[in-house]
Residue frames relative to the residue before (quaternion, step in Angstrom):
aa qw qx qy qz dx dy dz
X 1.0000 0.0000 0.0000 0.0000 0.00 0.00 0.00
X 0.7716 0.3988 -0.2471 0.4295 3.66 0.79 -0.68
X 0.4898 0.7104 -0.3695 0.3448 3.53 1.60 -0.25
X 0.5622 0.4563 -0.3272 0.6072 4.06 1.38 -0.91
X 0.8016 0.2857 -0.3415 0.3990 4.05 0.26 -0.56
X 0.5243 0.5596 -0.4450 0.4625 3.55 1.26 0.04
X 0.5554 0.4824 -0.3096 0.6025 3.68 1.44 -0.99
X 0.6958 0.4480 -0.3918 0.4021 3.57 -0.23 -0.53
X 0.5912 0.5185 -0.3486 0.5100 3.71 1.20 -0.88
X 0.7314 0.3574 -0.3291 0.4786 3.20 0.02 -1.17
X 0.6749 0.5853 -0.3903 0.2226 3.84 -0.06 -0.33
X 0.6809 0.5386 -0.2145 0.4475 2.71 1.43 -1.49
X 0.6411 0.5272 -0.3441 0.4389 3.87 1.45 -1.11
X 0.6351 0.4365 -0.4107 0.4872 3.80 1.03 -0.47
X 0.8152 0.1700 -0.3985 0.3844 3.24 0.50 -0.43
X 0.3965 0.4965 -0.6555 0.4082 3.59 0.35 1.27
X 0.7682 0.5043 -0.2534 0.3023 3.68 0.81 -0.75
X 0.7807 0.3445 -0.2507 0.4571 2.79 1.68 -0.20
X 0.2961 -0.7488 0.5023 0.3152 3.90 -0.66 0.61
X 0.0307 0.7662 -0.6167 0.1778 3.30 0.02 1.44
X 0.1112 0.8993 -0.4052 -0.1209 3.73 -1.07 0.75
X 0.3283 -0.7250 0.4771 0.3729 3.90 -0.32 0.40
X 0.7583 -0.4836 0.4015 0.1728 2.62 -1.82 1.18
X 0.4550 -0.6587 0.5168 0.3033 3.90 -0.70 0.11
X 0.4621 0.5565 -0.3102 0.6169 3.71 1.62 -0.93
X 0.8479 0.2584 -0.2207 0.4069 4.21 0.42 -0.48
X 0.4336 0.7479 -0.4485 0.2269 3.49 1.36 -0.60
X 0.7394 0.4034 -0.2985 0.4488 4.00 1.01 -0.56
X 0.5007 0.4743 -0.5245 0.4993 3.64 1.39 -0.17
X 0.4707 0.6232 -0.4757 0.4048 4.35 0.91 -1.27
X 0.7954 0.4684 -0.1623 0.3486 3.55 0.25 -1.82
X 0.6694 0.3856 -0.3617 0.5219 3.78 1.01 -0.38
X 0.5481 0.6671 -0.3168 0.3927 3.54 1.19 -0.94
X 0.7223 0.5236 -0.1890 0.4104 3.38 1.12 -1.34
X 0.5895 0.5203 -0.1967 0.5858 3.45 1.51 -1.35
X 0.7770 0.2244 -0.3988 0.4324 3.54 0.28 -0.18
X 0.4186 0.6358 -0.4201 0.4940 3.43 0.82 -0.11
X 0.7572 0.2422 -0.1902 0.5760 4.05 -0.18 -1.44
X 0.6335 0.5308 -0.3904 0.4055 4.22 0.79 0.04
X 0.4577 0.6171 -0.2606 0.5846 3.23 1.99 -0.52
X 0.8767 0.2939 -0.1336 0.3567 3.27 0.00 -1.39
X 0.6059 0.3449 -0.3395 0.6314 3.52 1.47 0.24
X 0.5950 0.2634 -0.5161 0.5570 3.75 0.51 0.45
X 0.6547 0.4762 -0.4251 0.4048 3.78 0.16 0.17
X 0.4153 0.6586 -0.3270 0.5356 3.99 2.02 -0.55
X 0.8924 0.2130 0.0661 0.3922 3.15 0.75 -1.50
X 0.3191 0.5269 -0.5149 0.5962 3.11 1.76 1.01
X 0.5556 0.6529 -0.3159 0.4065 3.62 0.84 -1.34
X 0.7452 0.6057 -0.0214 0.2783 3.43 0.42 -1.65
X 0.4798 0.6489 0.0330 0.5896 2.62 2.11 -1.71
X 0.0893 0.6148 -0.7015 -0.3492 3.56 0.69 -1.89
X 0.5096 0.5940 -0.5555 0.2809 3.32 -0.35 0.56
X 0.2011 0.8219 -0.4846 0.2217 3.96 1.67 0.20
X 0.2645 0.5902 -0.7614 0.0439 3.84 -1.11 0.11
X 0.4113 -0.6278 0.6343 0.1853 3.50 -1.31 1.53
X 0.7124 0.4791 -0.3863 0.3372 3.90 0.54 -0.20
X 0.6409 0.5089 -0.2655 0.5097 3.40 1.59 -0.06
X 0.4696 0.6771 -0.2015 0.5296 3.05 2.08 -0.66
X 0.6749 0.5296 -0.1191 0.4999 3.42 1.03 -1.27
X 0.7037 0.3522 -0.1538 0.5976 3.64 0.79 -1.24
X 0.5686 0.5073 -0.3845 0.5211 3.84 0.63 -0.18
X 0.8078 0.2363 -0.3445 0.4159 3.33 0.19 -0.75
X 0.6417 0.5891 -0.3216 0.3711 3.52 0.91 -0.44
X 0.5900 0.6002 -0.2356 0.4860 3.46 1.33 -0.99
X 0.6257 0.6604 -0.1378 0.3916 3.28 1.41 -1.31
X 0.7018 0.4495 -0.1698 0.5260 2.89 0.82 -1.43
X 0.6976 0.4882 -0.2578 0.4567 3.92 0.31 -1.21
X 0.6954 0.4047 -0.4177 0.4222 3.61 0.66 -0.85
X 0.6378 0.5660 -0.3455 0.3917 3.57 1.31 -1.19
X 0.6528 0.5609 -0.2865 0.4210 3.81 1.16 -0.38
X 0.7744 0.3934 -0.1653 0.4672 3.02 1.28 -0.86
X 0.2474 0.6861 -0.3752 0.5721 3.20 1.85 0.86
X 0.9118 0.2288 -0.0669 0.3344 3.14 0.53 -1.62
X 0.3083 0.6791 -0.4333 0.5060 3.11 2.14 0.44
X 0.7881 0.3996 -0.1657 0.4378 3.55 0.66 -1.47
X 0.3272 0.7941 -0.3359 0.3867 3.11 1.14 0.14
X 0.7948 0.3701 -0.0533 0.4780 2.39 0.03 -2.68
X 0.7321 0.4869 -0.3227 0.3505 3.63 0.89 -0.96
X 0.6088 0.2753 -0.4154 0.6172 3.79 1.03 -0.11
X 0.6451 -0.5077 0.5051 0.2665 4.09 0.05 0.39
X 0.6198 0.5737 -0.2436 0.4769 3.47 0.98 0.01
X 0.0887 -0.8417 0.5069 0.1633 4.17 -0.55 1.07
X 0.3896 -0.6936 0.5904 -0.1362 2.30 -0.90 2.39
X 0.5379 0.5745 -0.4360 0.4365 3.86 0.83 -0.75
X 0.8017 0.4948 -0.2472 0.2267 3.48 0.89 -1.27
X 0.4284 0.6018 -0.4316 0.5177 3.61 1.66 0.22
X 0.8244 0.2123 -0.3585 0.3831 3.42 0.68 -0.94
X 0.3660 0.8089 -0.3335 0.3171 3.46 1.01 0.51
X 0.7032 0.3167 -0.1224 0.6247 2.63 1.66 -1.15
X 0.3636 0.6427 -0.4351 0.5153 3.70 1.28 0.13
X 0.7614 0.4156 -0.2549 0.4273 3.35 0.01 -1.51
X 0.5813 0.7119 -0.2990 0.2565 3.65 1.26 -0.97
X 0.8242 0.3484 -0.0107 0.4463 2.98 1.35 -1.77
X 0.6586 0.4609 -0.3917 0.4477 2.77 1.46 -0.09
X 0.4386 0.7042 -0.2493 0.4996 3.29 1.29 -0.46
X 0.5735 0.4918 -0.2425 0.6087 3.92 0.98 -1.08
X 0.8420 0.3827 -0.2408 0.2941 3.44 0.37 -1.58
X 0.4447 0.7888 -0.1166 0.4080 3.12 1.70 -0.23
X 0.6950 0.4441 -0.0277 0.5648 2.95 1.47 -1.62
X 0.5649 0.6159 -0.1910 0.5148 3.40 1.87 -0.63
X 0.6689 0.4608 -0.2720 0.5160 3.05 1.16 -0.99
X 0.5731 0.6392 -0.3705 0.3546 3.70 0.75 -0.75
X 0.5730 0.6336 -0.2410 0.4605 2.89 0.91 -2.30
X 0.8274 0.2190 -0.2795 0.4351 3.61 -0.42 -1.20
X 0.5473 0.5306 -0.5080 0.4011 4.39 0.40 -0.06
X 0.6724 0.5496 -0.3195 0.3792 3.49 1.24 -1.12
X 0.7298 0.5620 -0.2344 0.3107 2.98 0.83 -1.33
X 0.4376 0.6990 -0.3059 0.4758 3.32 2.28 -1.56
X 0.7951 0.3701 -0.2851 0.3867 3.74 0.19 -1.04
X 0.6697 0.4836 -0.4068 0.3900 3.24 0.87 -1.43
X 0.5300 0.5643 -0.3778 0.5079 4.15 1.05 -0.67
X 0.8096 0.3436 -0.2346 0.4139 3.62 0.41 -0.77
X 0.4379 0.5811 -0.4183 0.5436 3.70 1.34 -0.36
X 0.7594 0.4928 -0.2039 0.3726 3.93 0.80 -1.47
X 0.5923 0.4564 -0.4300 0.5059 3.88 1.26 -0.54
């Protein structure tokens, strides 16, 4: 349990410490990478939540996720056309709906923990 907030710590202090920037040529592969990544890790919050968690669907989701969303924006860039931005907005809503879905399990217990 402390190993993802010990990782999250340490990342965040290197990357404050370090002045590291991405290219502009990569900034939309960064941006799908990220969205499928934080769409992973809240459908996997709320698979948990659910009990319905498997780390091997967890695993192939985020990986599948990511690559297809890149290789969107590969073919994109190569027909001149933003492709990144369908799955951008994909990752958005589903991501939102996700966070929606949490919101109301938390709230279900914290309401039932209180009666």
């Amino acid at each position: 349990m402390w190993l993802p907030l010990i990782g999250l710590i340490v990342g965040l202090v290197v990357g404050f410490l370090l002045d590291w920037r991405v290219p502009q040529e990569y900034s939309s592969y960064l941006s799908i990478a990220l969205l499928a990544g934080l769409d992973t890790i809240f459908g996997g919050i709320r698979s948990f939540l659910e009990r319905t968690f498997n780390v091997r669907i967890f695993m192939s989701g985020f990986f599948f996720n990511t690559l297809f969303a890149a290789g969107l924006a590969f073919i994109g860039g190569f027909l001149g056309i933003d492709l990144y931005l369908a799955a951008i907005v994909a990752f958005g809503v589903r991501l939102f709906n996700n966070l929606a879905v949490i919101r109301r399990i938390v709230l279900s217990k914290w309401i039932n923990q209180q009666e």
